[in-house]
N, C-alpha and C positions, 0 to 999 in steps of 0.2 A: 670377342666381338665378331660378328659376321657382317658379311654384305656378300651383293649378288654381281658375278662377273658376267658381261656378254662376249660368246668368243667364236668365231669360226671353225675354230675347231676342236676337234673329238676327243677329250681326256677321260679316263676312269676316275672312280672315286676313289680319293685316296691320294692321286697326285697332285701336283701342283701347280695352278693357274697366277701370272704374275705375284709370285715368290710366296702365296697363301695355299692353305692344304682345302682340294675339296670333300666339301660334304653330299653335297646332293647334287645333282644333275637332270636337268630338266630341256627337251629337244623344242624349241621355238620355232624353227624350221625345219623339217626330215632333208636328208640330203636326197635326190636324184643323177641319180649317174646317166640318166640318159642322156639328159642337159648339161651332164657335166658341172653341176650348181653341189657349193657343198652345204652343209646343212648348217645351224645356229644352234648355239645350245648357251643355255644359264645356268650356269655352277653359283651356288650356295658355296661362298666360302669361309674358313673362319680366315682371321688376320689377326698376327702375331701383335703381342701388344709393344706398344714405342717404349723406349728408358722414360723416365722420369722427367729428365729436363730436356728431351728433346720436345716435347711440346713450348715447351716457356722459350727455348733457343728460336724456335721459327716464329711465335708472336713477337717479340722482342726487335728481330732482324727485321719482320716486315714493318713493324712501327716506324723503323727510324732510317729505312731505303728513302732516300731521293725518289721524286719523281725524274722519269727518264725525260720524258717530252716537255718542255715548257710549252707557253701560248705563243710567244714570239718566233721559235723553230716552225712551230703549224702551220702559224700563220703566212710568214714568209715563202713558202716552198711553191718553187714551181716549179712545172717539166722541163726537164732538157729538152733544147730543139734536135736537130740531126746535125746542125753544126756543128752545133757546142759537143755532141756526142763523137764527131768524128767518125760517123760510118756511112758507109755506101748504099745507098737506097738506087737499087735496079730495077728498071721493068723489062717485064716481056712481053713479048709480044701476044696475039692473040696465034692460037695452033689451030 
């Protein structure tokens, strides 16, 4: 299987863009050294195919995760003042 990585920077074909092998290489933006600006490139990668049951392991887990946030937490939540924070709010003057 493939897909397409976008990356800042310059790899050959052959190495490796987050832990898959490139295939093709394609420049989205050239770099300029004048500007000091580096350039973009699109690597066609292929990617390593997963075990077997780790597909069915991550359906599975996310089925039966809790929700982190309830509505009562949301809803409840205010800002701390600077009291309640406990910190020192200074002015300066104008220079």
């Amino acid at each position: 299987m493939t897909k397409t990585v976008r990356s800042p920077f310059n790899h050959e074909i052959g190495g490796t863009v987050e832990g898959c092998t490139i295939l093709e290489k394609r420049v989205v933006i050239p770099p300029n050294p004048a500007e000091k600006r580096r350039g973009v490139y699109d690597y066609l990668v292929d990617v390593p195919p997963l075990p077997a049951g780790a597909n069915s392991k991550k359906s599975a887990s996310r089925s039966k995760a809790p929700s982190r946030a309830t509505s009562q937490e949301s809803a409840g939540f205010t800002r701390a003042t600077p009291d309640e924070m406990g910190s020192v709010i200074r002015r300066i003057g104008g220079r």
